[in-house]
C-alpha positions in Angstrom: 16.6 -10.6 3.9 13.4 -12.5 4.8 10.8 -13.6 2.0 7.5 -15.2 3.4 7.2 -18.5 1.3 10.6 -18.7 0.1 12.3 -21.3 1.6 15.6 -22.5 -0.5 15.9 -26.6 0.5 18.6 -28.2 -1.3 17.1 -27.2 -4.6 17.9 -23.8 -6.8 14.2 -23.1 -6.2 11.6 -23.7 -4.1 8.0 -22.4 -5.5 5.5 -21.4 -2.7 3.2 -24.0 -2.2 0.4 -22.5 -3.8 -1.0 -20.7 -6.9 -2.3 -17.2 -7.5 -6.3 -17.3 -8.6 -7.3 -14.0 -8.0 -8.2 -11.7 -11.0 -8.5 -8.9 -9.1 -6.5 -6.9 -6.1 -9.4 -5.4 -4.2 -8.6 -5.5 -0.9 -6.2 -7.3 1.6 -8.8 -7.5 4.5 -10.0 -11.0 1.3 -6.1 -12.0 1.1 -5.4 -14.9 2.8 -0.9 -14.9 4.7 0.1 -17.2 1.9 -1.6 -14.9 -0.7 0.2 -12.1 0.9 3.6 -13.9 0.6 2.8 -14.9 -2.8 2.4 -11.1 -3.6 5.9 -10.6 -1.4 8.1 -13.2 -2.8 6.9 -12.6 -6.9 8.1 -8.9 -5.8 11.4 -9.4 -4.2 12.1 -11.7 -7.6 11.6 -8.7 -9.6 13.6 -6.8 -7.3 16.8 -9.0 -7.4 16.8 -9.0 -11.4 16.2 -5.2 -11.3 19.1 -5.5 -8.9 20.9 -6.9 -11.8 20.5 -4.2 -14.5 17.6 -5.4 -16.2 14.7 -2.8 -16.4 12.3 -4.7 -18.7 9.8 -8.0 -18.8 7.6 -9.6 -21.7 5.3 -10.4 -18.7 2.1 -8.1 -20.4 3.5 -7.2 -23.6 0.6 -6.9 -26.2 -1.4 -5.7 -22.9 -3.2 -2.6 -22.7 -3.1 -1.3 -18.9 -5.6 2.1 -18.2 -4.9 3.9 -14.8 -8.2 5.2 -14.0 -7.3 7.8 -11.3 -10.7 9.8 -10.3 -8.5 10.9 -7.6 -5.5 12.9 -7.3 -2.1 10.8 -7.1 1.5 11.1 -7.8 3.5 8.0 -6.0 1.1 5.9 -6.9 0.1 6.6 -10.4 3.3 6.8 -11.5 4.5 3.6 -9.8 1.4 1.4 -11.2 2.4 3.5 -14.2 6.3 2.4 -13.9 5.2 -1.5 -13.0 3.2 -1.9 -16.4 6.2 -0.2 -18.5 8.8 -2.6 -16.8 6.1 -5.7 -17.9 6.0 -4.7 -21.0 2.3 -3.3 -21.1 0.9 -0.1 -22.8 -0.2 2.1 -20.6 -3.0 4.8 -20.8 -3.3 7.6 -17.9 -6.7 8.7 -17.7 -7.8 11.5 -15.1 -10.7 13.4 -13.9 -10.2 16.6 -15.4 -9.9 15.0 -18.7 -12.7 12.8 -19.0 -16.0 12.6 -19.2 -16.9 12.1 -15.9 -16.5 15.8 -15.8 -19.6 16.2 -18.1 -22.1 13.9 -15.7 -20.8 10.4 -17.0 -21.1 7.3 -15.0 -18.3 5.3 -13.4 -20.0 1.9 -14.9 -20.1 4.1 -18.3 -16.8 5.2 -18.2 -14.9 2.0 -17.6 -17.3 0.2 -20.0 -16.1 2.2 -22.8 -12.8 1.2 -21.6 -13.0 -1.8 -21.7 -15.3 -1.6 -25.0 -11.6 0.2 -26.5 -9.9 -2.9 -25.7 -8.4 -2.3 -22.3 -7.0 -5.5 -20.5 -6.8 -4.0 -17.4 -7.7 -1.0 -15.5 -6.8 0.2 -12.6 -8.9 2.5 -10.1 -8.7 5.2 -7.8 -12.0 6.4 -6.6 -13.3 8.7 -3.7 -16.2 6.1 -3.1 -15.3 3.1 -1.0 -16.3 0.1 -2.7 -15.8 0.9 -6.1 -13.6 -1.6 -7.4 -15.4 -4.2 -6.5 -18.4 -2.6 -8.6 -16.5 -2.6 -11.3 -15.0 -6.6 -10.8 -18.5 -7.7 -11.0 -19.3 -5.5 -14.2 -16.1 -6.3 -16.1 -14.6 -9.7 -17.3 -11.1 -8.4 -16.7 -8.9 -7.1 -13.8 -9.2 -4.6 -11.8 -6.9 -3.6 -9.2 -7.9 -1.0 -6.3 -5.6 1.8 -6.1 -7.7 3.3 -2.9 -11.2 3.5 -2.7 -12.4 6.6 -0.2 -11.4 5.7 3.5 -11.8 2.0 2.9 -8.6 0.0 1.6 -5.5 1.0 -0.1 -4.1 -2.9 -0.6 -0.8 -2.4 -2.8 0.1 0.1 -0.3 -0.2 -2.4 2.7 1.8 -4.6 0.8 4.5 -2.4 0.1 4.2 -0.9 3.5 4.7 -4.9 4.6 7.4 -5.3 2.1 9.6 -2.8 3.4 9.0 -4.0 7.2 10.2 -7.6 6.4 13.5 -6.8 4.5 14.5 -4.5 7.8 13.2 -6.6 10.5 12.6 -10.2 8.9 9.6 -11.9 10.4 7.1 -9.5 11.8 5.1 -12.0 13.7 5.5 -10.2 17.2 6.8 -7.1 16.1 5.7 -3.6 17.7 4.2 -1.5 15.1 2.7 2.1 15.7 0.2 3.6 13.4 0.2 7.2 14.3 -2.0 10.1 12.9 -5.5 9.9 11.2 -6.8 6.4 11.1 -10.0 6.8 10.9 -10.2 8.7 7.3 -7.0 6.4 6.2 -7.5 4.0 3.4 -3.9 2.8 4.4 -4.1 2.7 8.1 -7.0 -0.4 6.8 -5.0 -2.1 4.4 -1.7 -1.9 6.6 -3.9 -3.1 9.7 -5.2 -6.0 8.0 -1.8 -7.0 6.4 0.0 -6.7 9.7 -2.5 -8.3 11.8 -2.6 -11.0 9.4 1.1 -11.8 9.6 1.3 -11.8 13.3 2.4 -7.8 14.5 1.7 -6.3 17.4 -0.3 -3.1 16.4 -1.1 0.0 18.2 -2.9 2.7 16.7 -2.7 6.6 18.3 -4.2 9.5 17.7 -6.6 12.0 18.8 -10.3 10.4 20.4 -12.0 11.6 17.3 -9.4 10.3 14.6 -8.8 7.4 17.1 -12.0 5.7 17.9 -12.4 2.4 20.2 -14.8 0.8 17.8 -11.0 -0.2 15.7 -10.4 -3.0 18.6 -12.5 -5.1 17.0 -10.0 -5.5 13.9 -7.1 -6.6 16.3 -4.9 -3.7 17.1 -4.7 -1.9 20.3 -6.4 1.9 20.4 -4.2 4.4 22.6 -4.5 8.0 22.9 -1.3 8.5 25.4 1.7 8.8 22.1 4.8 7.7 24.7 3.3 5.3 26.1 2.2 4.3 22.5 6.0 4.6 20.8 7.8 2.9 24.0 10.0 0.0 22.4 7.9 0.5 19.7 10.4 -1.1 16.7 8.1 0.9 13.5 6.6 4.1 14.0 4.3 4.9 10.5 3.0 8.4 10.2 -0.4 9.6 8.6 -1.2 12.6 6.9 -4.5 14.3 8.2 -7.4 13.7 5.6 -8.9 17.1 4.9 -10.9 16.3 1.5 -12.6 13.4 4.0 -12.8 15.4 6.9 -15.9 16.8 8.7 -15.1 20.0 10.5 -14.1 19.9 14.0 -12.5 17.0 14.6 -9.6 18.6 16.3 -9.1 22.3 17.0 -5.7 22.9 14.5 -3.1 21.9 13.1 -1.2 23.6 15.4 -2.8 21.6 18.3 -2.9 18.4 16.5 1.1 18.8 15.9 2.0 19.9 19.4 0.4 16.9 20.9 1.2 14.3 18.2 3.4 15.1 15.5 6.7 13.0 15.6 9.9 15.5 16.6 12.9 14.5 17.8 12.0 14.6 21.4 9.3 12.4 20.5 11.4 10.2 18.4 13.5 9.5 21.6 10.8 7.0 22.9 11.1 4.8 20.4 13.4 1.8 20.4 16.9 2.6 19.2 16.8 1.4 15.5 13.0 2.0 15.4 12.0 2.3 11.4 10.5 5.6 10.7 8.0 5.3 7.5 5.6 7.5 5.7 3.1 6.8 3.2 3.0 10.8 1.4 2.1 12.9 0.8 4.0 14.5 3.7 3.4 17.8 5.5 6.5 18.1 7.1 6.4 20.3 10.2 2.9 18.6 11.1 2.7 14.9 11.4 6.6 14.5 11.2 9.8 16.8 11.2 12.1 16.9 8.1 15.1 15.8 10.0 13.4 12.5 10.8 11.6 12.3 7.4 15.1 12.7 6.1 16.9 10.7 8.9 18.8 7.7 8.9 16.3 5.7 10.1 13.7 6.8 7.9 12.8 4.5 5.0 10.8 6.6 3.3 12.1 6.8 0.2 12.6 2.7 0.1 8.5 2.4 0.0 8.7 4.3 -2.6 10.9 1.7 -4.8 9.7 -1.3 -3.5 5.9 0.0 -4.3 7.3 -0.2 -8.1 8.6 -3.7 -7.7 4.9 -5.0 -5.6 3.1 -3.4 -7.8 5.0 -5.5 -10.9 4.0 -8.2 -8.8 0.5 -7.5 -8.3 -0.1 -7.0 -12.2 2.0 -9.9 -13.0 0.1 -12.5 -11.1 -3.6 -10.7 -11.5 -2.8 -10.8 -15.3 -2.5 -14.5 -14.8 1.1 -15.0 -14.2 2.6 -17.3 -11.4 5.5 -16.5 -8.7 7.7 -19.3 -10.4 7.6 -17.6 -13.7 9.5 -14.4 -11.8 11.5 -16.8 -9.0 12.7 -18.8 -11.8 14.2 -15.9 -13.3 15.7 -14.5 -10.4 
């Protein structure tokens, strides 16, 4: 198993050679590849005394953690949700439906009263890009971004990255396929800048209009032609299609869409032998992907669902001014 940073020499531990001194998780386009490791190591710590049979830390105990989800979410509300109960923290879900936001209230006035109630921490999901980093410069305590519009979805990039690494090691020269619709995907962002920055090979494919050339400039290659895309490719991550961002007409059904892109077995057939199959969910099954792939063997599917539990441990951890050595130490 391969942690970036973590380099046993001769001692029990070797700490990463840096410090976390972010408050915030806004984005990972702003993270720095040791920053990213830091975030990878602290969670594969956690994951080894989970391993173990421990299921709770004093990490944020006394802290009060507020999942602000203007959006609807299950995996990740309920993993940030799992995270801050496994630190420690209390934890209050708050949604649209039942808040105030509902009556005309503000975003600024909304987490202001939060914080006002004593909140230590909130974390946001929002429809308008940009929003946590409104908030960061409003509030004097953390804020972590749990997808803002189309723009970033960062703990999900690191997960997404997480997963890669413990299946293929290094991924400095890996092939890596982003398939589906990229250009309304918050994750198809935060997984290109985490995978770019740690030295994959990235090819994005999809249709022209959810697959625009403009996305060279952040580093990935833009095909339209889906064998020539998945040839050797050694992970294939599928995309849901973003209707709630979605102007009409930007491909003529889902039928279409499926019979030209979505991942069958056929399809699956181009790919190296081995080739991780991974999925962000919610999946429509039957559209972007098949259930006897999303179920397959070498689906991991299901394994970016746990490890987004243990990242996101990580992520609170260190933004709530924790350090990897407090975690590795343990471990």
């Amino acid at each position: 198993m391969y942690f970036p940073l973590y380099r046993p020499a001769g001692r029990r531990h070797c700490f990463p050679p840096m410090s976390w001194n972010r408050r915030h998780l806004l984005t990972i386009e702003e993270l720095s590849v040791a920053e990213i490791g830091l975030i990878h190591t602290t969670a594969a710590a956690f994951k080894k005394i989970l391993a173990r049979g421990e299921k709770s830390f004093s990490a944020l105990r006394g802290k009060t953690i507020v999942n602000l989800f203007l959006e609807p979410s299950t995996r990740t509300r309920l993993a940030f949700e799992m995270a801050a109960r496994r630190l420690s923290a209390d934890v209050i879900a708050f949604d649209a439906a039942s808040s105030s936001t509902t009556k005309g209230e503000t975003l600024r006035d909304t987490a202001q009263n939060i914080r006002a109630l004593g909140a230590d921490m909130i974390i946001l999901r929002h429809a308008a890009a940009g929003s946590p980093l409104y908030l960061s410069r409003l509030l004097d305590i953390p804020v972590i971004n749990a997808g803002d519009g189309a723009h970033e979805h960062p703990t999900q990039g690191l997960l997404d990255t997480f997963t890669m690494q413990e299946h293929l090691g290094s991924l400095r020269g890996r092939k890596v396929v982003i398939l589906g619709d990229i250009l309304f995907s918050r994750v198809a962002r935060s997984n290109i800048h985490a995978l770019t920055k740690l030295g994959a090979v990235v090819t994005i494919v999809g249709p022209s209009t959810l697959v625009p050339p403009w996305f060279t400039a952040l580093g990935v290659t833009v095909s339209h032609d889906l064998r020539s895309a998945l040839a050797d490719a050694e992970v294939v991550m599928l995309l849901r299609i973003q209707h709630e961002r979605q102007m009409a007409g930007m491909f003529p059904s889902l039928g279409e869409y499926t019979g030209m892109f979505g991942l069958n077995k056929t399809r699956a057939g181009w790919l190296k032998p081995g080739a991780l199959i991974m999925h962000p969910g919610p999946i429509n099954r039957g559209v972007e992907i098949d259930s006897e792939l999303a179920d397959g063997a070498n689906s991991v599917i299901l394994e970016q669902v746990t490890n987004g539990i243990v990242v996101r441990m990580a992520v609170l951890h260190l933004c709530a001014g924790g350090q990897p050595e407090d975690v590795i130490t343990a471990a």
